[in-house]
Every structure is written in structure tokens, then in C-alpha cells.
Biopython code that builds the backbone (N, CA, C, O; Angstrom):
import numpy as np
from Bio.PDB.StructureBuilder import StructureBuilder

atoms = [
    (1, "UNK", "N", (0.818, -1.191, 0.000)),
    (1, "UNK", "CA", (0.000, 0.000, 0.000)),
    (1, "UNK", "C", (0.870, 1.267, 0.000)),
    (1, "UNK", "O", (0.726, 2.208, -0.781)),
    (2, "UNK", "N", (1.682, 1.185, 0.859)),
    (2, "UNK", "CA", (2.732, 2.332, 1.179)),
    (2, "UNK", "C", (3.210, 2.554, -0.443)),
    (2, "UNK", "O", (3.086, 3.459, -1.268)),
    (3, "UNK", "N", (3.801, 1.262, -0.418)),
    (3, "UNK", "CA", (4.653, 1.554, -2.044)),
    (3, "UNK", "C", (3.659, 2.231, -3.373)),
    (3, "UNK", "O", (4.048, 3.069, -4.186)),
    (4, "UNK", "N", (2.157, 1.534, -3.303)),
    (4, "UNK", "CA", (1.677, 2.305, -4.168)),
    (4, "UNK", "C", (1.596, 3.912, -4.162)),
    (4, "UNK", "O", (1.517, 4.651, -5.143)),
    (5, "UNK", "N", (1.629, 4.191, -3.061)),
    (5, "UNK", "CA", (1.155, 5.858, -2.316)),
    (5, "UNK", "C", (2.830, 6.654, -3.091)),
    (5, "UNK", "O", (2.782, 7.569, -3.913)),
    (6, "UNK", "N", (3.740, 6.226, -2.740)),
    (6, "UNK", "CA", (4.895, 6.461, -3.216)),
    (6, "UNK", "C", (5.033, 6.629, -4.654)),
    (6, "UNK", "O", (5.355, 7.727, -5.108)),
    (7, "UNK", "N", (4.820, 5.654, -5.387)),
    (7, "UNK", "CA", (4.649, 5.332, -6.792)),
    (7, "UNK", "C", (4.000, 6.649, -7.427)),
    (7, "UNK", "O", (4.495, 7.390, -8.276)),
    (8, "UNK", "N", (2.350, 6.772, -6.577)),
    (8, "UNK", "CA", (1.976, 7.738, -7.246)),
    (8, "UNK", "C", (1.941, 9.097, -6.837)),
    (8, "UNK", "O", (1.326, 9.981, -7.433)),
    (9, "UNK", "N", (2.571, 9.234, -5.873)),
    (9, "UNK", "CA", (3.074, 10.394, -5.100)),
    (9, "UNK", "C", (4.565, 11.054, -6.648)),
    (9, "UNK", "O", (4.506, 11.946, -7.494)),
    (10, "UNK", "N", (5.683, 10.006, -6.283)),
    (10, "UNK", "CA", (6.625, 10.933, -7.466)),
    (10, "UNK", "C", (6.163, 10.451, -9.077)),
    (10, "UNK", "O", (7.033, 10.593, -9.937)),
    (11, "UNK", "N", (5.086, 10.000, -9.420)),
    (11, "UNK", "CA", (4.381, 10.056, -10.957)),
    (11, "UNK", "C", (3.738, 11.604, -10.776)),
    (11, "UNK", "O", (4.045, 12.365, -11.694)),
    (12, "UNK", "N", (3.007, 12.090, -9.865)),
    (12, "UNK", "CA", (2.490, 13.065, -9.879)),
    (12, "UNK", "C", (3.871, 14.501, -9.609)),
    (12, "UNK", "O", (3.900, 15.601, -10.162)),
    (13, "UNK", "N", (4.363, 14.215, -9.097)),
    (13, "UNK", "CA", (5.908, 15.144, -9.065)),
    (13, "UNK", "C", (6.543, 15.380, -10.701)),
    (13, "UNK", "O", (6.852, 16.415, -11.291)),
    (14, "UNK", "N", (6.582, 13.797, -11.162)),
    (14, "UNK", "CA", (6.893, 14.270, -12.575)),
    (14, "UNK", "C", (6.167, 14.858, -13.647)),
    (14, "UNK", "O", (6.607, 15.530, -14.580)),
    (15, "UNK", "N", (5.255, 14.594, -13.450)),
    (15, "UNK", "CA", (3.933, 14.947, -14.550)),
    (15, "UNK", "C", (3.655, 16.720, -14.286)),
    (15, "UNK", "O", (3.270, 17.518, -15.141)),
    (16, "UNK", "N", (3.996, 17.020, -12.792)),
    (16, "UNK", "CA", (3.642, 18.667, -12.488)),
    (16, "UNK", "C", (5.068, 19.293, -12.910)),
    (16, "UNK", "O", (5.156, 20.444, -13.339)),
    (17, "UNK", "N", (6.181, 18.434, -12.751)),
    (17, "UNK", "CA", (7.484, 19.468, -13.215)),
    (17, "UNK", "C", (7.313, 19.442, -15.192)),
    (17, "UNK", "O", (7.418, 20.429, -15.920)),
    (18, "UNK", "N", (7.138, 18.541, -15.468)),
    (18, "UNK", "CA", (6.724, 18.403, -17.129)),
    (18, "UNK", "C", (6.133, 19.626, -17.857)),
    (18, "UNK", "O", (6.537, 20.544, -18.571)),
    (19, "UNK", "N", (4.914, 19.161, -17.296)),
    (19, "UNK", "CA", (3.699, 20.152, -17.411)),
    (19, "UNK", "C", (3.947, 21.784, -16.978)),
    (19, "UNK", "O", (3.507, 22.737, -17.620)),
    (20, "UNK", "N", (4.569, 21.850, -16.024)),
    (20, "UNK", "CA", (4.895, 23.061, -15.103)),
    (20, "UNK", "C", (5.848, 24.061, -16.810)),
    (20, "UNK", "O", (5.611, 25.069, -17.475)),
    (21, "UNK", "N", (6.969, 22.906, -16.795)),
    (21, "UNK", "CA", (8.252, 23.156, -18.296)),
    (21, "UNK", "C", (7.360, 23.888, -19.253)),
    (21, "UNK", "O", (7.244, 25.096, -19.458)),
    (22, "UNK", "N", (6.639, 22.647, -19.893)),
    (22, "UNK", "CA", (5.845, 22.953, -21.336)),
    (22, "UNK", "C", (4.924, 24.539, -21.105)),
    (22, "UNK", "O", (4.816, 25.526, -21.833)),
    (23, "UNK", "N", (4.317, 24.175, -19.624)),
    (23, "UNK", "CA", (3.516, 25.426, -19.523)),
    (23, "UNK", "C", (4.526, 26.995, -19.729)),
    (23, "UNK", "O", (4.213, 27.823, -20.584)),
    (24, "UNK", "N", (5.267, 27.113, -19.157)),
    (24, "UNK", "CA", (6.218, 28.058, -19.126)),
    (24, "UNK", "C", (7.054, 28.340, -20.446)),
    (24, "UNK", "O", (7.662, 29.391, -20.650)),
    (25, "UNK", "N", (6.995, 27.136, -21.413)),
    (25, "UNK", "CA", (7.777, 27.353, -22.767)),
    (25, "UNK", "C", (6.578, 28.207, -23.588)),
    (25, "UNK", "O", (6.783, 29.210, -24.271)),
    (26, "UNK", "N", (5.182, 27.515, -23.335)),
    (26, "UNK", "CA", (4.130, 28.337, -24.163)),
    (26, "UNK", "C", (4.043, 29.247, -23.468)),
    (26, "UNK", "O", (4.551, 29.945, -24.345)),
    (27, "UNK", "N", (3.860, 29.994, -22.622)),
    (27, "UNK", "CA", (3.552, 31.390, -22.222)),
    (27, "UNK", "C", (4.565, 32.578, -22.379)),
    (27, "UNK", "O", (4.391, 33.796, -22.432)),
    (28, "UNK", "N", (5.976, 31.589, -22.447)),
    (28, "UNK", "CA", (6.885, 32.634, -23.085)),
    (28, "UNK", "C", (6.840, 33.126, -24.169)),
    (28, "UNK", "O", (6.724, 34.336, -24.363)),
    (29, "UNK", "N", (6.935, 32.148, -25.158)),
    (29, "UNK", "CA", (6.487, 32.183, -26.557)),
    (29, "UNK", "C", (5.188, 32.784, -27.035)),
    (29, "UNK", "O", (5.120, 33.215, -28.187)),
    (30, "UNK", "N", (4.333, 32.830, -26.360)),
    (30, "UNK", "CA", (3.158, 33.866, -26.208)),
    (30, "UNK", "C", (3.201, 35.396, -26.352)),
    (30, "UNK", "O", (2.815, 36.135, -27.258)),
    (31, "UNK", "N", (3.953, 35.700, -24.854)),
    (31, "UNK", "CA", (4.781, 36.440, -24.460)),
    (31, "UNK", "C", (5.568, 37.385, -25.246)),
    (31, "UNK", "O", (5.349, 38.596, -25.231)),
    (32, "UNK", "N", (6.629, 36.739, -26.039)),
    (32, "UNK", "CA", (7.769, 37.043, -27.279)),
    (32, "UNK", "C", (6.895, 37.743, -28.363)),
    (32, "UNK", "O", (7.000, 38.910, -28.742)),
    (33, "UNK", "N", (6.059, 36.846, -28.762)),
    (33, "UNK", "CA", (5.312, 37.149, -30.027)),
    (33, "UNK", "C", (4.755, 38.571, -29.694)),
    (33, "UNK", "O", (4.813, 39.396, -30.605)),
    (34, "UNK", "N", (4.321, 38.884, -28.721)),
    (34, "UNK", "CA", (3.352, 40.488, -28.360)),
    (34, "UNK", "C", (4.252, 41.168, -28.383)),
    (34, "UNK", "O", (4.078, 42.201, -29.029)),
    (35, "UNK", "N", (5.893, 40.944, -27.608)),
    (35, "UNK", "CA", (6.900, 42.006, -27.919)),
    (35, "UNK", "C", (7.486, 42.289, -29.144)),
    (35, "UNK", "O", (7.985, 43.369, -29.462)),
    (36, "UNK", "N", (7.400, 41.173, -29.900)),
    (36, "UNK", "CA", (7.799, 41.529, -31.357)),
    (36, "UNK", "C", (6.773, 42.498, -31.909)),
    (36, "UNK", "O", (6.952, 43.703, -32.084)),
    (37, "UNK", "N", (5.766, 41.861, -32.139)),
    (37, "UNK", "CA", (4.546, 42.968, -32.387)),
    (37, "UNK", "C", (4.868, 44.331, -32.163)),
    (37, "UNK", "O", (5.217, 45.204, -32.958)),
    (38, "UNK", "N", (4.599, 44.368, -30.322)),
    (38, "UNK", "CA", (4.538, 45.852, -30.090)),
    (38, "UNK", "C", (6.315, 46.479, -30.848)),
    (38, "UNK", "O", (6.302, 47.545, -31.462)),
    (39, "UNK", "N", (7.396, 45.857, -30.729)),
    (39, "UNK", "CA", (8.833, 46.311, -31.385)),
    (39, "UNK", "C", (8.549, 47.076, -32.875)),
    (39, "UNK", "O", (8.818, 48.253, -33.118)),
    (40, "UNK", "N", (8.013, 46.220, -33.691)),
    (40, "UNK", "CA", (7.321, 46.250, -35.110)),
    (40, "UNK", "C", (6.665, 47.979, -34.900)),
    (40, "UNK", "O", (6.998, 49.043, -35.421)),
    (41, "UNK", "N", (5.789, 47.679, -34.062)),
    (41, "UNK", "CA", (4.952, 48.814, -34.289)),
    (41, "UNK", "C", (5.618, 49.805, -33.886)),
    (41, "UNK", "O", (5.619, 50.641, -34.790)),
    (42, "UNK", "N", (6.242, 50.191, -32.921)),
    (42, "UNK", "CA", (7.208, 51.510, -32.248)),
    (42, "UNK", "C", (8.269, 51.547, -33.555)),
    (42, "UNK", "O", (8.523, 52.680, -33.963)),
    (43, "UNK", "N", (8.813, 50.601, -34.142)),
    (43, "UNK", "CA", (10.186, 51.006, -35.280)),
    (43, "UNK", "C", (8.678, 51.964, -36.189)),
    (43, "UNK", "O", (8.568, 53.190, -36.190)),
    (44, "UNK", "N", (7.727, 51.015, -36.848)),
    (44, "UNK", "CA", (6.999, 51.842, -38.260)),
    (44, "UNK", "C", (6.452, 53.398, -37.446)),
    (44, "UNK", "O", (6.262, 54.393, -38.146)),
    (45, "UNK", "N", (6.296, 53.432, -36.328)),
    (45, "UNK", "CA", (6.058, 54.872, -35.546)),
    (45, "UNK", "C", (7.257, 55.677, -36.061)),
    (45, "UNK", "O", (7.289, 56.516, -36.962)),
    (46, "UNK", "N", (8.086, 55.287, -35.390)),
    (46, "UNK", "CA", (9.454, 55.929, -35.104)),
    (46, "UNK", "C", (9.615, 56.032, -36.983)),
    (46, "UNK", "O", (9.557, 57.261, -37.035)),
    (47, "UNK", "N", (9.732, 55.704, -38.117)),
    (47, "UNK", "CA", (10.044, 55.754, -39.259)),
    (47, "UNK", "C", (8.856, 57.015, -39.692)),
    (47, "UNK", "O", (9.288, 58.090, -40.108)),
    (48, "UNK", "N", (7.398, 56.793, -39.561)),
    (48, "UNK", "CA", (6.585, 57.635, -39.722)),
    (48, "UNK", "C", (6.953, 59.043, -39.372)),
    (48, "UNK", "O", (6.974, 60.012, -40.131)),
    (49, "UNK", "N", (7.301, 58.985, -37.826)),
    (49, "UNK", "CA", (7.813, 60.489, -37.477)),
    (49, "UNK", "C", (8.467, 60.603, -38.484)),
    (49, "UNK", "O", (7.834, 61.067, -39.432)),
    (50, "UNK", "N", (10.017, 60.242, -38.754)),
    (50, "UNK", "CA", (11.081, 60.700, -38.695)),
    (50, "UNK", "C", (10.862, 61.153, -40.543)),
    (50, "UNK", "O", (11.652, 61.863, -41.165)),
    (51, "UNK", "N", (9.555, 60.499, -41.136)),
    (51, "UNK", "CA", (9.377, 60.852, -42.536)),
    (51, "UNK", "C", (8.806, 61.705, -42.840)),
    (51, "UNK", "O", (8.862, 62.344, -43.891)),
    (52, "UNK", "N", (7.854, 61.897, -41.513)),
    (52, "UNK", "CA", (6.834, 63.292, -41.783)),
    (52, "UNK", "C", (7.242, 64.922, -41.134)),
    (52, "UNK", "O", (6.569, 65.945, -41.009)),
    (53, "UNK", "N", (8.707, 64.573, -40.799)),
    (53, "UNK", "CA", (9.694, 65.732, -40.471)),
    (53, "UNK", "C", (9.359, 66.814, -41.623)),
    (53, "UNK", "O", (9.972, 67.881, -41.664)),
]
sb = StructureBuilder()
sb.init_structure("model")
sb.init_model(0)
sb.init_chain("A")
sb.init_seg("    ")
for serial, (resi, resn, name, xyz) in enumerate(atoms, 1):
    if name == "N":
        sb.init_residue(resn, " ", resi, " ")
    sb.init_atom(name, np.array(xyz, "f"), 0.0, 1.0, " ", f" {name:<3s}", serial, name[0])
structure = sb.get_structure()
């Protein structure tokens, strides 16, 4: 009994550090993509000014 409790005690340890990884790779990458965006948009700003001088 003990041993099963164990068993699924560190299955559940691995499955939350896994999951925990993947979760954190997509939200970065989420993340990245909006700063590129907003980057994109401040350079075509910054070009607009500097054309309508």
C-alpha cells in the first residue's frame, strides 16, 4: 500500500514538473510574439515620425 502511495506520489511530481516546463515554454512564446509585435509597431512609428519631419 505504502509503495503504491509512493509510486503515485513521485508520478504526480513528474507529470507537475513536465507540465509546469511545457507550460512556461508556451507562455513565453506567447509572451515574445506580443513584444515583437509591439517592437514592429514603435520602429513603423518611429520611421513615420522621422518621414513626416
Amino acid at each position: 500500500m505504502i509503495k503504491t502511495i509512493m509510486v503515485a506520489a513521485v508520478t504526480a511530481l513528474v507529470v507537475s514538473a513536465i507540465y509546469g516546463k511545457v507550460s512556461a515554454v508556451h507562455t513565453f512564446n506567447v509572451i515574445d510574439g506580443y513584444v515583437k509585435d509591439l517592437f514592429e509597431l514603435l520602429r513603423q512609428s518611429i520611421r513615420n515620425a522621422s518621414i513626416d519631419k
